[in-house]
C-alpha positions in Angstrom: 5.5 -28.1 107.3 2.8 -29.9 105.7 1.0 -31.0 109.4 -1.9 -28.0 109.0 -4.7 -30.4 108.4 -6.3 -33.8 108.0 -9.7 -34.3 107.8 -10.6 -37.9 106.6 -13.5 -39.0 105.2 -14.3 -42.5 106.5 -18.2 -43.5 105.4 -20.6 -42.5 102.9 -23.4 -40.7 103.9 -27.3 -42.9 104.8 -29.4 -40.9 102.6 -29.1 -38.9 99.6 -28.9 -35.1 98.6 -26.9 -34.9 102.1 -23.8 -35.5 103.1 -22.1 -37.2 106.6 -21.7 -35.3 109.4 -17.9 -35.5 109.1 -18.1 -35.5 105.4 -19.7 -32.2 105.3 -17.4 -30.7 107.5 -14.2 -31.4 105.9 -16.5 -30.3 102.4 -17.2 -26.8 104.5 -13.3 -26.5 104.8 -13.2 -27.1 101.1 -15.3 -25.5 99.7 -14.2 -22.6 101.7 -10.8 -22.9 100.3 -12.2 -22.7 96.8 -13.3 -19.2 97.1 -9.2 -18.3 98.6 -6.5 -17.2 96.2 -5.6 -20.8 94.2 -1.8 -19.6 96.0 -3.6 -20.6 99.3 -5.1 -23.6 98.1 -2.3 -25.8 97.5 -3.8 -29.2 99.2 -2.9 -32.3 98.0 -5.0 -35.4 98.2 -3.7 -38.9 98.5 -4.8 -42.6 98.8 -4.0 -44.2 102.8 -2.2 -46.8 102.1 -4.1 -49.7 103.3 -7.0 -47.5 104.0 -8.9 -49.0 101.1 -12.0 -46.3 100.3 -10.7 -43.8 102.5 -9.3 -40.1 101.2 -7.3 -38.2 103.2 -6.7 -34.1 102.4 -3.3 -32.1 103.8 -3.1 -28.5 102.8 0.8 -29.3 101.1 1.6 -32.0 99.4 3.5 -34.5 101.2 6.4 -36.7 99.6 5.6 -40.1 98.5 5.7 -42.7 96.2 2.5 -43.1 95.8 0.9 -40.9 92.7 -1.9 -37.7 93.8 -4.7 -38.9 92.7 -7.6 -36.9 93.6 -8.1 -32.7 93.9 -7.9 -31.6 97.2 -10.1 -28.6 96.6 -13.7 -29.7 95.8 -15.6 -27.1 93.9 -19.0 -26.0 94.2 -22.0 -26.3 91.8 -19.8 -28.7 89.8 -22.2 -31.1 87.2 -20.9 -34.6 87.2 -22.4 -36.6 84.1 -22.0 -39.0 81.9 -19.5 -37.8 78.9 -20.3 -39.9 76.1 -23.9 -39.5 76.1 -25.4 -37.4 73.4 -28.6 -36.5 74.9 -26.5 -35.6 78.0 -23.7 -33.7 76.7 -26.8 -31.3 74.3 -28.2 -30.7 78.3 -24.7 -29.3 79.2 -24.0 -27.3 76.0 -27.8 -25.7 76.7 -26.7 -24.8 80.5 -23.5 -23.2 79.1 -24.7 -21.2 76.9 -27.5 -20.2 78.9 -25.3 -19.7 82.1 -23.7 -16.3 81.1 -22.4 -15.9 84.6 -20.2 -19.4 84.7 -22.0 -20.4 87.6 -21.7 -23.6 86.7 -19.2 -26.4 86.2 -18.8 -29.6 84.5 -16.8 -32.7 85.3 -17.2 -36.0 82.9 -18.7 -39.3 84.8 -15.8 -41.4 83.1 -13.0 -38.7 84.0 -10.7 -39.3 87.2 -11.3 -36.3 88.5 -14.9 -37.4 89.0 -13.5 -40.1 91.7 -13.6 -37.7 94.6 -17.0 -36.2 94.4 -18.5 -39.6 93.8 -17.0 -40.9 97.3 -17.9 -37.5 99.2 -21.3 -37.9 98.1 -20.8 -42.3 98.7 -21.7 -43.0 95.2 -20.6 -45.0 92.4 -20.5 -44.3 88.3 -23.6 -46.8 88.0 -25.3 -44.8 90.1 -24.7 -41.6 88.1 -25.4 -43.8 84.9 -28.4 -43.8 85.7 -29.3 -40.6 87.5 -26.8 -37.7 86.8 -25.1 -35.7 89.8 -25.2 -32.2 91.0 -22.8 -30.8 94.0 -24.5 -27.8 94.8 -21.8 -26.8 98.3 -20.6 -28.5 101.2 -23.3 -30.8 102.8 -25.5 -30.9 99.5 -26.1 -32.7 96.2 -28.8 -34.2 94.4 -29.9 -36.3 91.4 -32.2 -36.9 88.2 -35.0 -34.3 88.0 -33.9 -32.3 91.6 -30.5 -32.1 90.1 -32.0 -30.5 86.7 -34.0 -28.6 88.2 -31.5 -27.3 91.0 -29.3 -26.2 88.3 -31.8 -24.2 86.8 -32.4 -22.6 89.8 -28.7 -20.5 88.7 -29.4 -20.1 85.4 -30.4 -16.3 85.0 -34.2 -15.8 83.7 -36.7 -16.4 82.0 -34.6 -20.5 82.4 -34.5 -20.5 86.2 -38.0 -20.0 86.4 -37.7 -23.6 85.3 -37.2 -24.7 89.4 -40.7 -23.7 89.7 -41.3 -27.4 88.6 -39.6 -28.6 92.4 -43.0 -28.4 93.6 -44.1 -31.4 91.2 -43.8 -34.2 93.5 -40.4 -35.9 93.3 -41.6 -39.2 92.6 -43.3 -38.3 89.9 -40.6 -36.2 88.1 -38.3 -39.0 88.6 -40.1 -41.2 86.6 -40.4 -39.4 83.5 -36.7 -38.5 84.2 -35.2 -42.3 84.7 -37.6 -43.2 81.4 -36.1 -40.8 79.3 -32.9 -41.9 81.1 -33.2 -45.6 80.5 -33.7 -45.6 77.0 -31.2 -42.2 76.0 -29.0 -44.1 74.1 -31.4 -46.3 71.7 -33.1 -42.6 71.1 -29.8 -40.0 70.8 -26.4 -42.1 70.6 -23.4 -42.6 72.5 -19.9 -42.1 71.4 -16.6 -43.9 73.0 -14.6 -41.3 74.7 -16.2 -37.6 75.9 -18.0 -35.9 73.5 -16.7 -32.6 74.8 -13.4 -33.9 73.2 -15.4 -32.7 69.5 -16.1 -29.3 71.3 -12.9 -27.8 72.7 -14.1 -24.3 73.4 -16.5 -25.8 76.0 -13.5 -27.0 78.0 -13.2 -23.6 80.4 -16.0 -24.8 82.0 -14.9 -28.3 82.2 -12.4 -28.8 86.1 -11.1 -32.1 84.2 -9.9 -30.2 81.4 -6.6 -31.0 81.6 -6.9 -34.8 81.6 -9.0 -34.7 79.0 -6.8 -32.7 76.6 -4.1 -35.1 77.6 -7.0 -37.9 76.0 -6.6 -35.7 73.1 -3.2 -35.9 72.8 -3.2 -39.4 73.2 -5.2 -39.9 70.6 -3.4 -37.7 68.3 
């Protein structure tokens, strides 16, 4: 019987880096899953019909016409950014290669599976345009230079020394942050599609993987 559980996620949350009260608790549930057997984590996650922004997560998935749009399990420490920039996409082959303990995961701003962290967090892709996302766990995420620095933080030494820098002042790490952001692609490039599509091996890392290898294959 697929009645176990519905949690829905109504509102986005009033201020950033935290999340609703009810948004965090269906996130603790979650996130929770995430670190189950993936045999116990077979939620589905569908659109309410009618419901407009809202998401609704069952632990089965329920029969319907409509298509399953969105995960049901959202992971932690996942990096959403934008795929096509170069500067960007250098920052997350750095972090990989530096992250020898796969702490950290990667999810492309212009890939569906992006849609679902965006709402939790009660953002929009012109918000992480401009200032990249990091979902660090249930209740907590955070942008630009916090973000950066926050993954940092799980990177093993001497690079997670690098969150020392979270005593700068926010204000003014953001700005050099949204400058260099601002003008990115005037200075490194931008491509059409993900650039991760040029770098296969780097998909393990990636929890869209799948849709964009079917990009790939598309384009083949």
């Amino acid at each position: 019987m697929a009645v176990a559980l519905r949690r829905v996620i109504t509102s986005a949350p009033t201020r950033k880096n935290h999340f609703s009260s009810s948004s965090s608790s269906t996130f603790s549930h979650l996130f929770s899953s995430s670190s189950k057997s993936i045999a116990n984590a077979s939620a589905a996650a569908e659109v309410i019909p009618g419901g407009g922004e809202d998401i609704i997560f069952t632990e089965e998935e329920e029969e319907s016409s409509k298509p399953v749009v969105f995960p049901s399990v959202l992971q932690p420490r996942v990096v959403v950014y934008d795929g096509v920039c170069h500067l960007c996409h250098s920052g997350v082959k750095w972090v990989i290669n530096a992250d020898k303990h796969d702490k950290i995961k990667f999810c492309c701003l212009q890939s569906r599976a992006a849609e679902p962290y965006l709402r939790a967090c009660g953002l929009d892709r012109e918000d992480v345009l401009r200032r990249f996302l990091f979902v660090e766990g249930p209740g907590v995420y955070h942008q630009a230079s916090t973000a950066a620095l926050k993954v940092a933080s799980y990177l093993p030494l001497p690079y997670s020394a690098l969150s020392s820098l979270l005593i700068l002042p926010t204000p003014l790490r953001d700005a050099v942050y949204d400058y260099v952001a601002e003008n990115r692609y005037k200075w490194f490039g931008k491509d059409d599609d993900c650039i991760v599509l040029q770098e296969m091996e780097m998909l393990e890392r990636f929890i869209d993987r799948e849709e964009i290898v079917e990009k790939s294959r598309r384009k083949d």
